[in-house]
Residue, then its C-alpha position, 0 to 999 in steps of 0.5 A: x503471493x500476488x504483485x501489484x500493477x502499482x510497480x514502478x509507479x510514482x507516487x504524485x501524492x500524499x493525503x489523509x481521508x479516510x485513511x492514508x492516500x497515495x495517488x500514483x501515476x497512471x490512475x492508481x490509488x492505494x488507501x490504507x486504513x489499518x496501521x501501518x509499519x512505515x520503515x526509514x532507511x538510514x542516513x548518515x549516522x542516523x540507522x533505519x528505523x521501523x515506525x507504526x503509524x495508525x492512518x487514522x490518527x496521524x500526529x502532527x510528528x509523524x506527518x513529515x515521515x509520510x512524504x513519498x511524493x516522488x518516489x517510485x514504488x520498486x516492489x509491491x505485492x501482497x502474501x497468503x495472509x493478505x499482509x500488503x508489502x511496498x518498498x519505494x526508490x528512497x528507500x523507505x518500506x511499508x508493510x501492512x497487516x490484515x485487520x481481523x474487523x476491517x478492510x486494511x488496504x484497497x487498491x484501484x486502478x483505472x486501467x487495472x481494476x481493483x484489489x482489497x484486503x477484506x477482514x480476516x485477510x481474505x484478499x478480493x481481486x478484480x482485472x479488467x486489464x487480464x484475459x483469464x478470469x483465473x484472476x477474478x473473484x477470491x485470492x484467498 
């Protein structure tokens, strides 16, 4: 398992370009470009709800649902298999699989270094931001 330096921060925007596009402060960048399963919290009488949501060709319904501006990212981390997992401070959650012909997710940090979900889920990671080099090259 492998946690992301992107933990307690704020998501400052939303966008879709070559998959979807959450900014986060402090130089972040996570682009996910498999489908996703975003899950809602409850509200009111209204329960949680899990959604699939293809980044690449979201619908004009589903647009609404991506707005995180804001919000914290609580937890985030990815497992053995590569699948990426995110929870967020309203609430919400997305969980990403790896892709079998495709990179899924990839993250970038400007004071961290870089982080992807390759084909196959072979996770690659690189920290300039880390003395041991243990954490460079392949998690997987």
């Amino acid at each position: 398992m492998h946690t992301q330096w992107i933990e307690q921060r704020t998501v400052q925007r939303v966008s879709l370009r070559e998959g979807l596009v959450l900014s986060l402060d402090d130089y972040n960048e996570l682009v996910i470009a498999r489908p996703m399963r975003l899950t809602l919290p409850a509200i009111g009488s209204h329960p949680s709800e899990e959604v699939l949501i293809d980044p690449a060709r979201v619908s004009a319904q589903e647009r609404p649902l991506l707005d995180l501006a804001g919000a914290v990212c609580t937890r985030a981390w990815c497992d053995d298999e590569g699948a990426l997992h995110m929870g967020f401070s309203r609430g919400h959650c997305i969980d990403v699989d790896p892709d079998s012909h495709e990179t899924a997710w990839e993250l970038y940090g400007k004071r961290h270094g870089y982080m992807a979900c390759l084909p196959h889920g072979r996770v690659r990671v690189v920290r300039h931001d880390l003395v041991d080099d243990e954490t460079n090259g392949a998690a997987n």
